[in-house]
TORTITOR-505745 format. One line per field, with one value per atom (N, C-alpha, C, O): atom name; x, y, z; chain. Coordinates in Angstrom, 1 decimal. Example, Ala and Ser with C-alpha at 12.3 -4.5 7.8 and 13.67 -1.06 7.14 Angstrom:
2
atome	[N, CA, C, O, N, CA, C, O]
u	[13.2, 12.3, 13.2, 14.2, 12.8, 13.7, 12.9, 13.4]
v	[-5.7, -4.5, -3.3, -3.3, -2.2, -1.1, 0.0, 1.1]
w	[7.8, 7.8, 7.8, 8.5, 7.1, 7.1, 7.9, 8.0]
chaine	[A, A, A, A, A, A, A, A]
END
This chain:
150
atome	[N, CA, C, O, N, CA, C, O, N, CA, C, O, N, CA, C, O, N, CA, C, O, N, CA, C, O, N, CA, C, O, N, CA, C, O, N, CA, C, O, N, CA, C, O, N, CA, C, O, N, CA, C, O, N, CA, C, O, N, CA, C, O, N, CA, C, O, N, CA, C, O, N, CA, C, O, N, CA, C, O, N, CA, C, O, N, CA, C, O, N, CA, C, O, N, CA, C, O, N, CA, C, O, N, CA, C, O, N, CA, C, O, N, CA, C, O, N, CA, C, O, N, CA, C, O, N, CA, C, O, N, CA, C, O, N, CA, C, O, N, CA, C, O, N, CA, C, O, N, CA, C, O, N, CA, C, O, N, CA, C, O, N, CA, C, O, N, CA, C, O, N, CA, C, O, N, CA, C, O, N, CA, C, O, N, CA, C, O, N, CA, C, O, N, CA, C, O, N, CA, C, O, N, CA, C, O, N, CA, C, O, N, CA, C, O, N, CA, C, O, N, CA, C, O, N, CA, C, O, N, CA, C, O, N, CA, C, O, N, CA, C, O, N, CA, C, O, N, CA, C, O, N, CA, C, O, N, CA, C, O, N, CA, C, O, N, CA, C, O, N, CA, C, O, N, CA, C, O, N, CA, C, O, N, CA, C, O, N, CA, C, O, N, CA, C, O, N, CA, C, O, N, CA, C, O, N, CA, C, O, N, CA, C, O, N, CA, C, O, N, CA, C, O, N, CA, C, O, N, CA, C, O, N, CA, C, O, N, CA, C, O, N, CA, C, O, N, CA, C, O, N, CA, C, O, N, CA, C, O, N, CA, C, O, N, CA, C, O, N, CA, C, O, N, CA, C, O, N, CA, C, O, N, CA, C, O, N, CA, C, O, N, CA, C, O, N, CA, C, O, N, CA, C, O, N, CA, C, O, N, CA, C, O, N, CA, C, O, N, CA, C, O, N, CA, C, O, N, CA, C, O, N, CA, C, O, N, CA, C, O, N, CA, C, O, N, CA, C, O, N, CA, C, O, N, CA, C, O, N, CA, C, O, N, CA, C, O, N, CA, C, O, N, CA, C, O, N, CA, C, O, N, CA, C, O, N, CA, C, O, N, CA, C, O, N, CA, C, O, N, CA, C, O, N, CA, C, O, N, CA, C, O, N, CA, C, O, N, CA, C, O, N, CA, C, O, N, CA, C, O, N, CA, C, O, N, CA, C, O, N, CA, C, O, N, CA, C, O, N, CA, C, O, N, CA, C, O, N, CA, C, O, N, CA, C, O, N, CA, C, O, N, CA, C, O, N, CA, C, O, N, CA, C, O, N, CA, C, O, N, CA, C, O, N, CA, C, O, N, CA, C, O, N, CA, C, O, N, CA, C, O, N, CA, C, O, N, CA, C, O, N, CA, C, O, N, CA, C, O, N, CA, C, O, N, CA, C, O, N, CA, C, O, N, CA, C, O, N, CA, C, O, N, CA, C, O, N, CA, C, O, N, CA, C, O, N, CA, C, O, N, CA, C, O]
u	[15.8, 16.9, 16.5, 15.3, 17.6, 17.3, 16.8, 16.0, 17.2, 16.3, 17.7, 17.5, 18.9, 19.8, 21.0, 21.8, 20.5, 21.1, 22.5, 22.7, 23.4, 24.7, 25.0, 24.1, 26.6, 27.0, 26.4, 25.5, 26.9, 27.1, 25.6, 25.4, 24.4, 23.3, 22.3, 21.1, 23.1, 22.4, 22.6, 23.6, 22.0, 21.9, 22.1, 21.2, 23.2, 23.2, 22.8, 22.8, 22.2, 21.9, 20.0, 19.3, 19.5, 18.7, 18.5, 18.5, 18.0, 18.1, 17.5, 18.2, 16.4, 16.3, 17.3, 17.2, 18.1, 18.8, 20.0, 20.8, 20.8, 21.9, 23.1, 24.2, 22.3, 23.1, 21.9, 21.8, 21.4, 20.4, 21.6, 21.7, 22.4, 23.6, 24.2, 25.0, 24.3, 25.2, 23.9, 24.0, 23.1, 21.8, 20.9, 19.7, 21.4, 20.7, 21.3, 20.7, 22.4, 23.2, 23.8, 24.7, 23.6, 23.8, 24.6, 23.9, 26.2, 26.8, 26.7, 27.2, 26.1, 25.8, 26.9, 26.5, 27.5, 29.0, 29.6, 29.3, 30.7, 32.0, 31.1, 31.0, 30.1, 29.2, 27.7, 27.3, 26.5, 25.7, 25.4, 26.0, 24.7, 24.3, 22.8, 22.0, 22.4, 20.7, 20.5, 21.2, 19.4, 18.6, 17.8, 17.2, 17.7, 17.0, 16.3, 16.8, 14.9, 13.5, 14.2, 14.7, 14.0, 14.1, 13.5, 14.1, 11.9, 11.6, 11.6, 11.1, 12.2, 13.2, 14.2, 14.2, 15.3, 16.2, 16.2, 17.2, 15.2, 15.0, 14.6, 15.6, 13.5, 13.3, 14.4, 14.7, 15.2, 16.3, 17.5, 18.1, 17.7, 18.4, 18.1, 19.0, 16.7, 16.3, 16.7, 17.2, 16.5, 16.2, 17.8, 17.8, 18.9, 20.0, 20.5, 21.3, 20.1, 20.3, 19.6, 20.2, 18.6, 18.2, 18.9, 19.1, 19.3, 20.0, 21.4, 21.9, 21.8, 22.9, 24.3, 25.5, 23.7, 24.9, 25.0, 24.0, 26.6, 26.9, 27.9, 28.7, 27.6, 29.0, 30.0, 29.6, 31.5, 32.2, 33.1, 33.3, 33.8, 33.8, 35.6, 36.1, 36.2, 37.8, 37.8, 38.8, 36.7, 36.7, 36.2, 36.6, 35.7, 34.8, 36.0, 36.9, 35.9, 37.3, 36.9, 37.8, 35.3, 34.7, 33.6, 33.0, 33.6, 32.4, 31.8, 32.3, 30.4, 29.7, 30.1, 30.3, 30.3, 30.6, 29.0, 28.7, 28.1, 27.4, 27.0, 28.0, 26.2, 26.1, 26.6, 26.2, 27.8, 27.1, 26.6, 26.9, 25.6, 25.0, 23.6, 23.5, 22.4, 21.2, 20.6, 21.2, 19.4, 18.9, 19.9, 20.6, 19.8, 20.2, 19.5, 19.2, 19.1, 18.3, 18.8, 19.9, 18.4, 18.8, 18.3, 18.7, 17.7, 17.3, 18.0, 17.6, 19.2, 20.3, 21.0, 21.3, 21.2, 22.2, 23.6, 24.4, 23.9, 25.5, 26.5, 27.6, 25.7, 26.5, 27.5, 27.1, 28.9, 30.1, 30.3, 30.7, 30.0, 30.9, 32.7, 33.3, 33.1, 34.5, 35.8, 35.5, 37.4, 38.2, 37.8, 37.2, 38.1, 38.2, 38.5, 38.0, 40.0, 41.0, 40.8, 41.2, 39.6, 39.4, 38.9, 37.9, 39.1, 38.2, 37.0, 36.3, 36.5, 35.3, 34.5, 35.1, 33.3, 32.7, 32.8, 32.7, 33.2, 33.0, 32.4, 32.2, 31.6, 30.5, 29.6, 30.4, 28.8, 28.1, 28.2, 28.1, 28.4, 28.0, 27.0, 26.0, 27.1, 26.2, 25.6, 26.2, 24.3, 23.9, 24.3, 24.9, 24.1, 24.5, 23.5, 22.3, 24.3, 23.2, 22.8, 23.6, 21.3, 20.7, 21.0, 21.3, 20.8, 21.0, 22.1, 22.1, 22.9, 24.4, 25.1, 26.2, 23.7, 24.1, 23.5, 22.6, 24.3, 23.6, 22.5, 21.8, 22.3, 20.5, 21.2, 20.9, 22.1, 22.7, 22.9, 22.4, 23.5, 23.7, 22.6, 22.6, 21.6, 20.4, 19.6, 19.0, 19.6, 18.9, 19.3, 18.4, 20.9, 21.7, 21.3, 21.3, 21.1, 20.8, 19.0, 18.4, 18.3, 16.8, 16.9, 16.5, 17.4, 17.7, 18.2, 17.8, 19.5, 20.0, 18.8, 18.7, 18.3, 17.0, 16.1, 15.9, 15.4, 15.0, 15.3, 14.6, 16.6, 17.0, 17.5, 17.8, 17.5, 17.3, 16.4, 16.6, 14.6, 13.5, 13.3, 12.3, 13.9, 13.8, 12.3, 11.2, 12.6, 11.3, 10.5, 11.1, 9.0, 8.7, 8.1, 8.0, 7.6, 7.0, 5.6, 4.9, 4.8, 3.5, 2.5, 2.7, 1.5, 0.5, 0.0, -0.3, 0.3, -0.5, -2.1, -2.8, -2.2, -3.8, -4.4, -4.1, -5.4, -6.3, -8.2, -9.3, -7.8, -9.2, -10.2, -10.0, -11.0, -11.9, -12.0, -12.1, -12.0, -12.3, -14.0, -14.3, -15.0, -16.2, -16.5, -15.9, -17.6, -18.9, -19.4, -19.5, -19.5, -20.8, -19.0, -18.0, -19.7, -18.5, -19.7, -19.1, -21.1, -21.6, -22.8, -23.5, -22.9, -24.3, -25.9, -26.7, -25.8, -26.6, -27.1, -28.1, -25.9, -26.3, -26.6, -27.9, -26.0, -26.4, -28.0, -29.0, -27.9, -29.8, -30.7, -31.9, -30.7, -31.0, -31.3, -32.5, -30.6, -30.7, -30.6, -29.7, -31.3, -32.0, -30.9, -31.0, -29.9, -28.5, -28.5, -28.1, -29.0, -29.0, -27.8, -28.0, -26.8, -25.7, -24.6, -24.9, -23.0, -22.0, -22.1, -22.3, -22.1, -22.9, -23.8, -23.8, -24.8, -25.4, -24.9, -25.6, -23.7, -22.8, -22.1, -21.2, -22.4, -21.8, -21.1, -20.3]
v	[-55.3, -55.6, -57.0, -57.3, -57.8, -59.1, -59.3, -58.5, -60.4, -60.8, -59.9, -59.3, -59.8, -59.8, -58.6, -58.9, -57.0, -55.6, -56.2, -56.8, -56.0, -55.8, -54.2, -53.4, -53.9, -52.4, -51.9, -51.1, -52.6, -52.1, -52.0, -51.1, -52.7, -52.2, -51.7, -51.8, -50.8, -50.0, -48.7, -48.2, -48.1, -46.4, -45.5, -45.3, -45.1, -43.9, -43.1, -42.4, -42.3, -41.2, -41.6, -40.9, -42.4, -42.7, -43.2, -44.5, -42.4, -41.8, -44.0, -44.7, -44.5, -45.5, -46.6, -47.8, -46.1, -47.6, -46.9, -47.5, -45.9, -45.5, -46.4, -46.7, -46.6, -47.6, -48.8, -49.5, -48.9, -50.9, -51.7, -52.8, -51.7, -53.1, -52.8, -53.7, -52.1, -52.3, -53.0, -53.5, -52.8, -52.6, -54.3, -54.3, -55.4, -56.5, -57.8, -58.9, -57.5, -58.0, -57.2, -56.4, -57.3, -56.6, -57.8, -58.5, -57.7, -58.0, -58.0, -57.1, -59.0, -59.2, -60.1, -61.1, -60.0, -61.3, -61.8, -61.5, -62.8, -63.3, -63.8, -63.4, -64.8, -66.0, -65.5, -66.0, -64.3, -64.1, -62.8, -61.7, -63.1, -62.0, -61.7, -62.7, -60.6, -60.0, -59.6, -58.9, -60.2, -60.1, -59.0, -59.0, -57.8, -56.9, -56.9, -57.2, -56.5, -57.0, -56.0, -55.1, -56.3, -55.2, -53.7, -52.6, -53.8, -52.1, -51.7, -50.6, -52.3, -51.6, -51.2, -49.9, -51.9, -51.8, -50.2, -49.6, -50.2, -48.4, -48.2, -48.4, -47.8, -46.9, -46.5, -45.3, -47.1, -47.1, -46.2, -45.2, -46.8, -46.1, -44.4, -43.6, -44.1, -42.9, -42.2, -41.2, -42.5, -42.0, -41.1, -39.9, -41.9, -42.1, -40.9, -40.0, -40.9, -40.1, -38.7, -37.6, -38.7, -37.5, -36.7, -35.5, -37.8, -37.2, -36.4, -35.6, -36.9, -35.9, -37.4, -37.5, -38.1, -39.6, -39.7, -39.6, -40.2, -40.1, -41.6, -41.9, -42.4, -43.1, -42.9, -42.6, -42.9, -42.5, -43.6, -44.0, -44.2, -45.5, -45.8, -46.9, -44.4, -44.5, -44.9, -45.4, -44.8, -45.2, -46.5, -46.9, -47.0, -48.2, -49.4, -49.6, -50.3, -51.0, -52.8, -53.6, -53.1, -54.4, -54.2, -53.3, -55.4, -55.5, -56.8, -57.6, -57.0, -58.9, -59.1, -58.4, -61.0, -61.9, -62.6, -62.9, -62.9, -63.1, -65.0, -65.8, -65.1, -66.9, -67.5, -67.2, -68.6, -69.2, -71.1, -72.0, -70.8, -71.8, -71.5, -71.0, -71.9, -71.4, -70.4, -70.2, -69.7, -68.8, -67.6, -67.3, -67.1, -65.5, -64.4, -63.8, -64.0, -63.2, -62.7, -63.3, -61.8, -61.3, -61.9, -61.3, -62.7, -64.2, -65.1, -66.0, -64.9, -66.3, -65.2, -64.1, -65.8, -65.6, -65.8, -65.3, -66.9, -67.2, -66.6, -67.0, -65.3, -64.3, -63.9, -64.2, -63.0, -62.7, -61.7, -61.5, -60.5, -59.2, -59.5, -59.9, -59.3, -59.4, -58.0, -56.9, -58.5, -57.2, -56.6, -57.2, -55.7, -55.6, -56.2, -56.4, -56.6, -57.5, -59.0, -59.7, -59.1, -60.7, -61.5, -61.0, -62.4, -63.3, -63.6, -64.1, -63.4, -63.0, -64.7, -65.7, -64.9, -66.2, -66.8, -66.3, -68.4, -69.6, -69.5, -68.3, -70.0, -70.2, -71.5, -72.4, -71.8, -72.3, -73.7, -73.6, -75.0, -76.4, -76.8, -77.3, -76.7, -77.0, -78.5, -79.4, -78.4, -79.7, -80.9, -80.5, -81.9, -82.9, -82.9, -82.8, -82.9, -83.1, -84.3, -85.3, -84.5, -85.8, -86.6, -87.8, -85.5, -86.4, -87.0, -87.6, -86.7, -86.8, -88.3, -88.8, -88.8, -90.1, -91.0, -91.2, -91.7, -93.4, -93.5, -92.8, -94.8, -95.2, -95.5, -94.8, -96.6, -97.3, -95.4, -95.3, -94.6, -93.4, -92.5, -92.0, -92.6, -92.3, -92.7, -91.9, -94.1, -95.2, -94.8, -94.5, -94.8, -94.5, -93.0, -92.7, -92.2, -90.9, -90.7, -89.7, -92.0, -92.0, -92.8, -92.3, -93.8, -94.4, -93.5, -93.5, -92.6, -91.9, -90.6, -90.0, -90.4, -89.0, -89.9, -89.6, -91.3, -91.7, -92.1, -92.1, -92.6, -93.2, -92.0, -92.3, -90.3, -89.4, -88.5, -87.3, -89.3, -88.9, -88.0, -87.3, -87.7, -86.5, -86.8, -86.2, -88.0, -89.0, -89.7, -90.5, -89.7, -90.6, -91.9, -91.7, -93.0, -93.8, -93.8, -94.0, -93.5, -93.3, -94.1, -95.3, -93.7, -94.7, -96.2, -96.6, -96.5, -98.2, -97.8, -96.9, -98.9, -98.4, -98.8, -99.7, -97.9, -98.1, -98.5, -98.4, -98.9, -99.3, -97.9, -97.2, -97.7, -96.4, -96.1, -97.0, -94.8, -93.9, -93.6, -93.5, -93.4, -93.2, -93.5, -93.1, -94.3, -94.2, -92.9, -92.4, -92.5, -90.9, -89.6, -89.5, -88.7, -88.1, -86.9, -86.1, -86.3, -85.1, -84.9, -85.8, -83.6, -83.3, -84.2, -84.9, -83.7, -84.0, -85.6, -85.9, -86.4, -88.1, -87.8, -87.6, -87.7, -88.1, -87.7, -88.5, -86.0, -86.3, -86.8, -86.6, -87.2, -88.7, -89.3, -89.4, -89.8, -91.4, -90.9, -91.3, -90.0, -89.4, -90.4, -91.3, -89.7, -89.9, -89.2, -88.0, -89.8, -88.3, -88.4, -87.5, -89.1, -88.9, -90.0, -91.2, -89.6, -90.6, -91.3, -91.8, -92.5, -93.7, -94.5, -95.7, -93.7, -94.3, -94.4, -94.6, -94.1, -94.1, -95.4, -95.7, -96.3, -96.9, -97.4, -98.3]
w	[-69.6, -68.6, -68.0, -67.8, -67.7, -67.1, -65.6, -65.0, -65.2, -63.6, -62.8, -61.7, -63.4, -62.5, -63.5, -64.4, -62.9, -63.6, -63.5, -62.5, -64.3, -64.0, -64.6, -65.1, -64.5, -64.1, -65.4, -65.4, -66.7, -68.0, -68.4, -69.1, -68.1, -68.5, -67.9, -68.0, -66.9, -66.1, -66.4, -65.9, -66.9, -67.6, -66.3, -65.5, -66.2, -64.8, -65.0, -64.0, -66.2, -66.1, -66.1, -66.9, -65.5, -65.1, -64.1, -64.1, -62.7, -61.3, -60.9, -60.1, -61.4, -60.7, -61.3, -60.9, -62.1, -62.5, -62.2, -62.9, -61.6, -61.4, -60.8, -61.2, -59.2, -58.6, -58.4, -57.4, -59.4, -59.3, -59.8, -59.1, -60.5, -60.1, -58.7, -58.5, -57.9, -56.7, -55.6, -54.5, -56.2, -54.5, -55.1, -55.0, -55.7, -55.7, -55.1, -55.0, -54.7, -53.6, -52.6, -53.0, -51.6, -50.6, -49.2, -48.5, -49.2, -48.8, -46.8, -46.3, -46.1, -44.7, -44.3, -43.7, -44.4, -43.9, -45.0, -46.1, -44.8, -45.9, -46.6, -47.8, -46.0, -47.1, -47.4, -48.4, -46.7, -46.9, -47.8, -47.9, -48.1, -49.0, -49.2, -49.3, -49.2, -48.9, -50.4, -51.3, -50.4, -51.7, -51.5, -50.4, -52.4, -52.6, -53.7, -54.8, -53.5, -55.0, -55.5, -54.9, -57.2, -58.1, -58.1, -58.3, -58.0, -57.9, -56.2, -56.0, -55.0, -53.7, -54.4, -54.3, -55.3, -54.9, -56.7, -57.1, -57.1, -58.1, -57.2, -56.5, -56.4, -55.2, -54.6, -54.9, -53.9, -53.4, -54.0, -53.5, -55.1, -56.7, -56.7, -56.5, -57.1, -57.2, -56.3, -56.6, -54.4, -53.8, -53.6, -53.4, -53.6, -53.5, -54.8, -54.4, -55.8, -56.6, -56.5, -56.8, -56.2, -55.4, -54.3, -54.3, -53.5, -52.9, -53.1, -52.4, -54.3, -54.5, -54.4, -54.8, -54.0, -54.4, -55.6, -56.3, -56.0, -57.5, -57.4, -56.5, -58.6, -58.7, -59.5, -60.6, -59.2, -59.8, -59.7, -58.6, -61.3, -61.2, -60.8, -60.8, -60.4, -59.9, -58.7, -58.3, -57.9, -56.5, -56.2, -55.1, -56.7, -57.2, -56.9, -57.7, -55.6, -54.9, -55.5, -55.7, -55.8, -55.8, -57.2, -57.7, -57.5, -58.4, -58.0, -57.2, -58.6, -58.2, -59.2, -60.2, -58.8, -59.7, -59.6, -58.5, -60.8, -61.0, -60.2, -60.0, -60.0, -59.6, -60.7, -61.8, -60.4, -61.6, -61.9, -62.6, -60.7, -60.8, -60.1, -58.9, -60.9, -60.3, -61.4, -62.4, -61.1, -61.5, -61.4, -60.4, -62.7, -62.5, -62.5, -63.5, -60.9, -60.8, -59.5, -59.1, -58.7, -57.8, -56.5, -55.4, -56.5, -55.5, -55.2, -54.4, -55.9, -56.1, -55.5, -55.9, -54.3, -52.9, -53.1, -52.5, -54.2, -54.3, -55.4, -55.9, -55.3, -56.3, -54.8, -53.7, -55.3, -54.6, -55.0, -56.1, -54.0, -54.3, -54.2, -53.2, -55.0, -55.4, -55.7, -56.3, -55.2, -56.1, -57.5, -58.4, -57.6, -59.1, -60.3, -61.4, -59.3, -60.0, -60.6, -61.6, -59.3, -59.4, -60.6, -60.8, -61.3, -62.3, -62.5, -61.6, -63.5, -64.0, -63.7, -64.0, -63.1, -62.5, -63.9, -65.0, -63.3, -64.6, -65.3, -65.2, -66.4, -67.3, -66.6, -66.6, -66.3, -65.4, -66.7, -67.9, -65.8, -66.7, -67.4, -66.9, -68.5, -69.7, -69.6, -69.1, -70.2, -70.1, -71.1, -72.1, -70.9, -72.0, -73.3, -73.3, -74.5, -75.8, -75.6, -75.7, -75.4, -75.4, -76.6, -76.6, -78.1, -78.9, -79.7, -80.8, -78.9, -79.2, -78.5, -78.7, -77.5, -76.5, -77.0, -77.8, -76.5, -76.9, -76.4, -75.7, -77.0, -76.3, -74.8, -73.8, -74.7, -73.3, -72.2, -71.1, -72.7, -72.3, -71.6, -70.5, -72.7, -72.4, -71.1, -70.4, -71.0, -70.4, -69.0, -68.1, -68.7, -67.5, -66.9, -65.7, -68.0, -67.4, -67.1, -66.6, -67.6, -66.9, -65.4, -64.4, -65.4, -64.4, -62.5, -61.4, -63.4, -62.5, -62.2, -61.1, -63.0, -62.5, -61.4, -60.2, -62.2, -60.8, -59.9, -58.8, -59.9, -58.2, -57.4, -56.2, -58.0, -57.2, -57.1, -56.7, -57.8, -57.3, -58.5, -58.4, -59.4, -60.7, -61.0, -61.0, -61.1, -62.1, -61.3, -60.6, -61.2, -60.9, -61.8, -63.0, -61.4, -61.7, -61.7, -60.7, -63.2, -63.0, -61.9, -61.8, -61.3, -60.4, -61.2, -62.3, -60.1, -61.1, -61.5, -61.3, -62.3, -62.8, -61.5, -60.7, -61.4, -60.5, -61.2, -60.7, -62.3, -63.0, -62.9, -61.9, -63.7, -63.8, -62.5, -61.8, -61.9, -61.0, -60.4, -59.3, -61.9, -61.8, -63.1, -64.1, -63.1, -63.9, -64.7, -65.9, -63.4, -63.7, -64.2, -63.6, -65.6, -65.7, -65.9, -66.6, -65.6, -66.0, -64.8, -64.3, -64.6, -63.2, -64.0, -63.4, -65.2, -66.0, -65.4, -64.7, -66.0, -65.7, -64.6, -64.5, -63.5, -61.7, -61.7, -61.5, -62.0, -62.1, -62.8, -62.4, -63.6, -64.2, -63.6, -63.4, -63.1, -62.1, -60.9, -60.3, -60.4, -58.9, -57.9, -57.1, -58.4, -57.2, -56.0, -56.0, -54.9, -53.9, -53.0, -52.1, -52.9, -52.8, -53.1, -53.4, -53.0, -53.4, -53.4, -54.5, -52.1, -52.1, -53.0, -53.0, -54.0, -54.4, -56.1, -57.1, -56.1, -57.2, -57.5, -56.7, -58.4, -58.5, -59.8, -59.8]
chaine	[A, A, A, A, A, A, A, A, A, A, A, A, A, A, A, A, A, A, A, A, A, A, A, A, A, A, A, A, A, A, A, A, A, A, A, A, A, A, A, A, A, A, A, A, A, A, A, A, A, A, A, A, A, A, A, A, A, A, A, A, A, A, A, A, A, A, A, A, A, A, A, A, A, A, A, A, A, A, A, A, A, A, A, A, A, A, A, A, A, A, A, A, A, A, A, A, A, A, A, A, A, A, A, A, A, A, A, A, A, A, A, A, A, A, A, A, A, A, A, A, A, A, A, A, A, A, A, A, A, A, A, A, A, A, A, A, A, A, A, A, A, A, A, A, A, A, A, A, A, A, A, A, A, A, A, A, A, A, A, A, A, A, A, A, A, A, A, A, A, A, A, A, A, A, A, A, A, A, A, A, A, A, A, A, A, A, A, A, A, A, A, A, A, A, A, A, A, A, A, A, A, A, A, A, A, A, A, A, A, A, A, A, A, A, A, A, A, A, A, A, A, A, A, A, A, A, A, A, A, A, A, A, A, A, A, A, A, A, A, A, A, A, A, A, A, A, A, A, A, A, A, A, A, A, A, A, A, A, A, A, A, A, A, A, A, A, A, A, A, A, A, A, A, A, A, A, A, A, A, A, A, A, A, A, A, A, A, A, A, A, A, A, A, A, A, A, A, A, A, A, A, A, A, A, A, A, A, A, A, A, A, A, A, A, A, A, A, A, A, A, A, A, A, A, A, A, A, A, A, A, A, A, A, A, A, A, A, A, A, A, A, A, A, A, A, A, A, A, A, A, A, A, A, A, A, A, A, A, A, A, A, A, A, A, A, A, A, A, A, A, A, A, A, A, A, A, A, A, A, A, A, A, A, A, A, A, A, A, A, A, A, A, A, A, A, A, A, A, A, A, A, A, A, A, A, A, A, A, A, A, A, A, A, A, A, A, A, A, A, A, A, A, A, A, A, A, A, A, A, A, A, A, A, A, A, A, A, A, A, A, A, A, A, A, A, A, A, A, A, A, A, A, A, A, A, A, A, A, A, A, A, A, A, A, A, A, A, A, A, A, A, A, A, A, A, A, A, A, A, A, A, A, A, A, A, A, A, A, A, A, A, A, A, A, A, A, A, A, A, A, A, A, A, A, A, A, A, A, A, A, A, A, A, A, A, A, A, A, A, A, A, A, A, A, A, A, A, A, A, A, A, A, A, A, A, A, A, A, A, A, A, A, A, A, A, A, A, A, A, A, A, A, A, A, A, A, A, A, A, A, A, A, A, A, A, A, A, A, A, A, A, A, A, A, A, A, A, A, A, A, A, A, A, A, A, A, A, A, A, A, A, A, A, A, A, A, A, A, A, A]
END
């Protein structure tokens, strides 16, 4: 099973996955939504099914519409409990085939990662760091501290 149960691959006749697609968004207002960890929200599942809670899917008024942008997992907040009726979420924007772009294409999409920090620019050389690269050498040459590193 994925980061994020939906209805169809959750086995009801198995007490901790019964209701785990209803319980990993948990609806707090129009725009907020509570994320619930996966083994809370089987705990929760079982406990509920123990008790004698059943779903029965004619009563069933809303379903989630998955994120569709971001991780899909039940930490991505911008999933939507939704009508029934409603439309199934977009297919989230695919990336560009790199190798399908020009070099000029290419160039434009390095440019644009750095001027929004994607990328950075490696450090200038800073000329060797240290001489000594082993404990071995330093006691050797009765180094008795940094300083006398050079």
């Amino acid at each position: 099973m994925k980061q994020f149960p939906t209805q169809d691959e959750c086995d009801p006749t198995k007490p901790e996955e019964h209701f785990l697609w209803a319980l990993g968004q948990i609806p707090m207002g129009d725009k907020q939504m509570q994320s619930v960890q996966l083994n809370l929200a089987r705990a929760i599942s079982k406990h509920m099914h123990e008790c004698g809670f059943r779903h029965y899917p004619k009563l069933q008024t809303k379903k989630l519409n998955k994120p569709y942008r971001g991780q899909g997992h039940v930490l991505n907040g911008s999933s939507r409990w939704v009508p029934m009726d409603a439309e199934p979420t977009a297919e989230p924007p695919s990336t560009p085939d790199i190798n399908a772009m020009t070099v000029e294409e290419r160039e434009g999409m390095i440019k644009e990662l750095k001027d929004y920090g994607f990328i950075s620019d490696p450090p200038p050389d800073r000329g060797k760091t240290a001489h000594v690269t082993s404990w071995k050498e330093i006691q050797s040459t009765k180094i008795k501290k940094a300083g006398d590193i050079t």
